[in-house]
C-alpha positions as CSV (number, residue, x, y, z in Angstrom):
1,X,-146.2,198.5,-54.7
2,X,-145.3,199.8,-51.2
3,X,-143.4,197.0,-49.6
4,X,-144.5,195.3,-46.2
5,X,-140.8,197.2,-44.5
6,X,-141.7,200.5,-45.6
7,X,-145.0,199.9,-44.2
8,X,-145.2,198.1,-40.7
9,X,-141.8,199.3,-39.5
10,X,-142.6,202.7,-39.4
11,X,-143.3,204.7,-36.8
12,X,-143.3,201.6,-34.7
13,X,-140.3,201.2,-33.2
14,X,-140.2,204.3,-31.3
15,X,-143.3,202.7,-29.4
16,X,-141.5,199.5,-29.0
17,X,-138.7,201.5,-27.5
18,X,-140.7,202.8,-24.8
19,X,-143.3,200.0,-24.1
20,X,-139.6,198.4,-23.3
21,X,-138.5,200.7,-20.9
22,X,-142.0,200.5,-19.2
23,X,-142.3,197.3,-19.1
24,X,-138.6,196.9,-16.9
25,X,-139.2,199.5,-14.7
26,X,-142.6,198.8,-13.5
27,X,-143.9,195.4,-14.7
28,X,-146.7,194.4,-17.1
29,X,-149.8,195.8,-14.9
30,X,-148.7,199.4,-15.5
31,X,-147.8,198.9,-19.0
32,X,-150.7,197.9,-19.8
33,X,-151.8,201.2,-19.1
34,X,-149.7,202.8,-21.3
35,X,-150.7,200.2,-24.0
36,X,-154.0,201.4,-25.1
37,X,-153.1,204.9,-26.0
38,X,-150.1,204.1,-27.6
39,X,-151.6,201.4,-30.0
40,X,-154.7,203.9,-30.4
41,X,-152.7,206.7,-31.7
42,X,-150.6,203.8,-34.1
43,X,-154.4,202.3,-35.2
44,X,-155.5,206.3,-35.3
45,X,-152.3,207.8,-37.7
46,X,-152.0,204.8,-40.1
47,X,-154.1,204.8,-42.5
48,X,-152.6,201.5,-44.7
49,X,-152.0,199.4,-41.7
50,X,-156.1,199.7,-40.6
51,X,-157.0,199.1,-43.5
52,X,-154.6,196.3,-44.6
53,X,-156.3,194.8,-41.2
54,X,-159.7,195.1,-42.2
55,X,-158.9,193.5,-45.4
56,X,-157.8,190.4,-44.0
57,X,-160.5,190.2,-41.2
58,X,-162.9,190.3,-44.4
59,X,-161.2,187.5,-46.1
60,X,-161.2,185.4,-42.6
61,X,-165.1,186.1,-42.7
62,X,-165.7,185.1,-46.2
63,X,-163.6,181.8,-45.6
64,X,-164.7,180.6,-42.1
65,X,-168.4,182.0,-41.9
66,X,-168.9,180.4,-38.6
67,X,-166.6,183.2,-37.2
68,X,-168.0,186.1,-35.0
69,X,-166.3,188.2,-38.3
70,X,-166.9,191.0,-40.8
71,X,-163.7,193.0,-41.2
72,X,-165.2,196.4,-39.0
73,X,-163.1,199.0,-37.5
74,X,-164.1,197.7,-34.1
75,X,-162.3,194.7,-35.1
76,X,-159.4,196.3,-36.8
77,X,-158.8,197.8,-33.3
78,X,-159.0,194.7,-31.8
79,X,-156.5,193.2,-33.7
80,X,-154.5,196.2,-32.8
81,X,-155.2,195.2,-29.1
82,X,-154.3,191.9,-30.1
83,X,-150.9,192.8,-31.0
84,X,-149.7,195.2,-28.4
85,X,-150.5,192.5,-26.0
86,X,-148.0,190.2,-28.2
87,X,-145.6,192.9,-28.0
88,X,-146.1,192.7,-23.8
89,X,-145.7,189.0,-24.6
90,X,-142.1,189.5,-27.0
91,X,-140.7,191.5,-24.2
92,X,-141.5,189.4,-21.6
93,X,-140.0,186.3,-23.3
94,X,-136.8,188.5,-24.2
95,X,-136.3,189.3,-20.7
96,X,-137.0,186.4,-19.0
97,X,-140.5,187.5,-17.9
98,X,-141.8,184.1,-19.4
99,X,-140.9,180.7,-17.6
100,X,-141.2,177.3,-19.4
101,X,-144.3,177.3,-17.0
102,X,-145.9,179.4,-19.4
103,X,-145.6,177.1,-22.2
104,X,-147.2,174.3,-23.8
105,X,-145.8,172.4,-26.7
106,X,-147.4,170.0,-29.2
107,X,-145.4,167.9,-31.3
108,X,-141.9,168.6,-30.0
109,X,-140.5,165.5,-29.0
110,X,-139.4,164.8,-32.7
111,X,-137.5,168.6,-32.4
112,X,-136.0,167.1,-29.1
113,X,-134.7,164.2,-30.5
114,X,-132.5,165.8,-33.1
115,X,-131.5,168.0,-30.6
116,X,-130.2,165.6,-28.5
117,X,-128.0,163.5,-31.6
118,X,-126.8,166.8,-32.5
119,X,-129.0,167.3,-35.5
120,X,-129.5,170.9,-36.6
121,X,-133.0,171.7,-37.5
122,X,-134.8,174.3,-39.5
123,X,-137.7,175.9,-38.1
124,X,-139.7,178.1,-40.8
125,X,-142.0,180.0,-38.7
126,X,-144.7,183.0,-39.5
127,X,-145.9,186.8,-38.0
128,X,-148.9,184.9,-36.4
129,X,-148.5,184.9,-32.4
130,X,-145.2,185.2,-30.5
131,X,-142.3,183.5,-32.5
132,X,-140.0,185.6,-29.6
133,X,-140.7,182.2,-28.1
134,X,-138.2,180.9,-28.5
135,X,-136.4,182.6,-25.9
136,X,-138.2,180.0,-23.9
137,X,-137.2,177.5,-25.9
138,X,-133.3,177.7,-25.5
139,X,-134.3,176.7,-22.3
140,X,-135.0,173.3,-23.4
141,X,-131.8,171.4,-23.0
142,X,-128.3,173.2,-22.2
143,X,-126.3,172.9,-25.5
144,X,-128.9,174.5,-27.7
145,X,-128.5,177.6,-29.7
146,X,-130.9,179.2,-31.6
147,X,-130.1,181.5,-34.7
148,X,-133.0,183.8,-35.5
149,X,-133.2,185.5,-39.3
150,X,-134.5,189.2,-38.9
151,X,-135.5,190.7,-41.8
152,X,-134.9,195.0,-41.2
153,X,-132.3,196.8,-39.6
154,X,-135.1,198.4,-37.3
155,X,-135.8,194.9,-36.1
156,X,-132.2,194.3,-35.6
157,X,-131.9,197.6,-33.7
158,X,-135.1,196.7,-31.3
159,X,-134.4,193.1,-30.9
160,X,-130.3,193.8,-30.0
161,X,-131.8,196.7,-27.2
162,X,-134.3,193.3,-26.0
163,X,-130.8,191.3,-25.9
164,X,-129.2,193.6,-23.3
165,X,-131.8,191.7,-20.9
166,X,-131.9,188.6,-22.3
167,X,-131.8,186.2,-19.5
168,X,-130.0,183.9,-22.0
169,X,-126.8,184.2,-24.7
170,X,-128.0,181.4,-26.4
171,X,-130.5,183.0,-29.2
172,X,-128.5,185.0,-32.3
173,X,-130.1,187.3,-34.5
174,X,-129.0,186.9,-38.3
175,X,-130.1,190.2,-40.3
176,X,-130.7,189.2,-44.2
177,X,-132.7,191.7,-46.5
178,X,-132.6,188.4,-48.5
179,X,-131.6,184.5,-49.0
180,X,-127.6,184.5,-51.0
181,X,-125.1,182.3,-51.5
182,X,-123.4,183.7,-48.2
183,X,-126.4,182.9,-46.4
184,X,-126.6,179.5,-47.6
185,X,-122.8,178.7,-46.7
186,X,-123.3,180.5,-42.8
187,X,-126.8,178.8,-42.2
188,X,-124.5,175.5,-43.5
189,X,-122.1,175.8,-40.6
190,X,-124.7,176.1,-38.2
191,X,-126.9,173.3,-38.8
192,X,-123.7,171.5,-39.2
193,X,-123.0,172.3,-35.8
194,X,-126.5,171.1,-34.2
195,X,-128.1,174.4,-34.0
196,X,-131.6,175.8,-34.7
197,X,-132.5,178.0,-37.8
198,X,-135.5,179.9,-37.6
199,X,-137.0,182.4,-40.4
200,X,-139.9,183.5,-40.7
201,X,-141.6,182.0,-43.9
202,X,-144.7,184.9,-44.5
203,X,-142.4,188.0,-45.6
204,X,-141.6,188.4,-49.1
205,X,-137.7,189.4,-49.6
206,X,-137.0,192.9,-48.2
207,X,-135.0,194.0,-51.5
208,X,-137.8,193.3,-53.5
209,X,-135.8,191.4,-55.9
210,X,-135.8,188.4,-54.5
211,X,-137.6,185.2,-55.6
212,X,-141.4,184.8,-54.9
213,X,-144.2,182.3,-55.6
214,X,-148.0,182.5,-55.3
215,X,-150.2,180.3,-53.6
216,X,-153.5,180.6,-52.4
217,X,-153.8,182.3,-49.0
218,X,-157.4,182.8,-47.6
219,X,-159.0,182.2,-50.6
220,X,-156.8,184.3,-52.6
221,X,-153.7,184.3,-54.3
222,X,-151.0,185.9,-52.3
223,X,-147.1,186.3,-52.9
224,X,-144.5,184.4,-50.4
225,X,-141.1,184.1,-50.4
226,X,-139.2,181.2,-51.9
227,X,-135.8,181.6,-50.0
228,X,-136.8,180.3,-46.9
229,X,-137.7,177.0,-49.1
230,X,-135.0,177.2,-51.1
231,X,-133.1,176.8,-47.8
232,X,-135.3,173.9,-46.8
233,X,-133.2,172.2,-50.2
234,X,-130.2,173.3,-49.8
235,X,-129.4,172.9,-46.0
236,X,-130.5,169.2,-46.3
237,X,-131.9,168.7,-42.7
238,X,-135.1,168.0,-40.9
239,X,-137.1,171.2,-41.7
240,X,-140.5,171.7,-39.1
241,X,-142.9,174.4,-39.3
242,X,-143.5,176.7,-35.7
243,X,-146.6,178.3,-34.8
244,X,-147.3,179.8,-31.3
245,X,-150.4,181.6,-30.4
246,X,-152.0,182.4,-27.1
247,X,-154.5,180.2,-25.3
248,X,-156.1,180.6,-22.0
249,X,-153.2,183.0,-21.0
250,X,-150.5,180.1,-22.0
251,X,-148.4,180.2,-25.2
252,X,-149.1,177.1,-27.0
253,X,-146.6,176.1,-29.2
254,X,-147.6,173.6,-32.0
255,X,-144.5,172.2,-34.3
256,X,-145.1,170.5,-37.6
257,X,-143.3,167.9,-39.5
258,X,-142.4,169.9,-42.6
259,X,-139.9,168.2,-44.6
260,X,-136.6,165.7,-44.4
261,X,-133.3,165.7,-45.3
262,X,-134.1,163.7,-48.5
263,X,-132.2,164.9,-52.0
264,X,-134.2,166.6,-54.5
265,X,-133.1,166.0,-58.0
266,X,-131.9,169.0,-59.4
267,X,-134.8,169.3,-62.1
268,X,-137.7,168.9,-59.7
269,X,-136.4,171.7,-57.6
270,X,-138.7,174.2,-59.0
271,X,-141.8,172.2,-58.5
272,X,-140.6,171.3,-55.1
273,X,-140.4,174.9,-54.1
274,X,-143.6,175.5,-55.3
275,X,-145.2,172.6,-54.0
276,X,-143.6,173.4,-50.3
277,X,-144.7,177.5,-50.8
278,X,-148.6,176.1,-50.9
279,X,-148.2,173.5,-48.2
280,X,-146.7,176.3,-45.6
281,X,-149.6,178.7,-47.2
282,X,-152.2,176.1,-46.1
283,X,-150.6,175.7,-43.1
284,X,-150.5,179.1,-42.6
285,X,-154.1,179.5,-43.3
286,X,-155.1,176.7,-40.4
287,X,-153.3,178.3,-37.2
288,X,-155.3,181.7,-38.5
289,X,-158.3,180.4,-38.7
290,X,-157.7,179.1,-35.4
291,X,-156.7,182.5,-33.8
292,X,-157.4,184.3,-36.4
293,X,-156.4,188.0,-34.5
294,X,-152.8,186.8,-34.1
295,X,-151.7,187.1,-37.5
296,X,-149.9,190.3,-37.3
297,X,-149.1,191.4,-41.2
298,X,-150.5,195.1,-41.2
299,X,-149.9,195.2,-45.3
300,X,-152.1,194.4,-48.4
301,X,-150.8,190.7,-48.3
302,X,-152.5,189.9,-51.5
303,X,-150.8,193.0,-53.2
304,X,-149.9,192.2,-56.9
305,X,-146.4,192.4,-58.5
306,X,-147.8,194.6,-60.5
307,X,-149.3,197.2,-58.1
């Protein structure tokens, strides 16, 4: 089974790298000319991520008919498109290209209001759209600080190069390979201490060994981590669901009651975990089919175990 890391990450970064360096020296008009040939080349040379893209274009189509879809290679491109101009989008928001201005919000003021009595929150968020965001959202109120899960070391490596022109200190970057004991106890201290916890929910443990359930996805089954659930029980705090995605040239930021802070018996912990892996999966499945070339996994997401 080739693992989403070995896939997307490479040969990537180096683009991100220089996209970067473009973008600081001479703004977002002339990187956007660079953008094209760079993504072109990226669509051209990998093989798996095209077609991984097509695949889940396709099962778009055969779920939401009324879509202009059908899984082409025109498409594929265009999500390709879709995603370098997220990328514009993650740099901006890292370095304070992206004003509050630039942002709507839908269902926030319940995130607010545990802000403001000090209750940390856990935010399971998604590869669909621009979850870099939440630069922009440490902006919010003064005393909040957000701590971001990354999953590789490349993503530690490109996000910590983004942090040297952060216009803010208050975001930290937390790289796992996969949900332990360790990170249980240091997520603790920080909800504990009224701060945000945001992981993304869609990426199935980089080791490979971790613990995954299935739940249907687009009209098939699909694999999804259960760590980021399994935090949602063990943290025991107000648990929302982020998804931000780009509309009329504004990121639009829609937050989701997702759970509470109320004790699971220990015996119905495994159908809990279950039951919250197919409620973020439909979830999921609703912001895509609302912008449905945002969704940026470039892997066979319904891969079997097995494969």
């Amino acid at each position: 089974m080739s693992h989403w890391a070995k896939v997307e990450e490479r040969g990537i970064v180096w683009g991100m790298h220089f996209l970067l360096k473009v973008y600081l020296l001479f703004g977002r008009k002339v990187l956007q000319l660079f953008l094209y040939p760079v993504v072109s080349y990226y669509w051209l040379i990998n093989t798996t991520a095209r077609k991984s893209s097509q695949q889940y274009l396709q099962q778009i189509s055969s779920l939401q008919t009324s879509l202009p879809l059908t899984g082409s290679l025109k498409e594929s491109y265009q999500h390709f498109i879709s995603f370098a101009n997220a990328l514009i989008d993650k740099i901006a928001a890292w370095s304070g290209g992206l004003t509050l201005d630039d942002v709507e919000y839908n269902g926030r003021e319940p995130v607010v209001n545990y802000m403001e009595q000090g209750q940390g929150v856990l935010i399971l968020g998604s590869h669909l759209g621009n979850l870099e965001i939440c630069r922009v959202i440490a902006k919010l109120r003064k005393n909040v600080t957000i701590n971001v899960l990354v999953h590789t070391q490349h993503t530690e490596k490109f996000n910590e190069v983004l942090n040297k022109y952060a216009d803010s200190g208050k975001v930290n970057l937390i790289q796992v390979t996969s949900i332990n004991a360790g990170t249980a106890m240091l997520l603790q201290d920080k909800i504990e201490a009224g701060e945000l916890v945001i992981i993304a929910a869609d990426r199935t443990p980089v080791s490979g060994q971790g613990r995954v359930a299935k739940a249907e996805f687009l009209g098939k089954m699909a694999s999804f981590p259960q760590g980021p659930f399994i935090l949602a029980l063990l943290l025991k705090c107000p648990v929302f669901t982020l998804f931000c995605i780009k509309e009329n040239n504004k990121q639009v930021i829609y937050f989701d009651p997702f759970s509470d802070d109320t004790p699971v018996p220990r015996k119905q912990r495994t159908a809990a975990i279950q039951q919250a892996v197919e409620k973020f999966a439909k979830q999921l499945e609703y912001y895509c089919l609302k912008a449905p070339l945002q969704w940026f996994n470039f892997y066979d997401f319904w891969q079997s175990e097995n494969e």
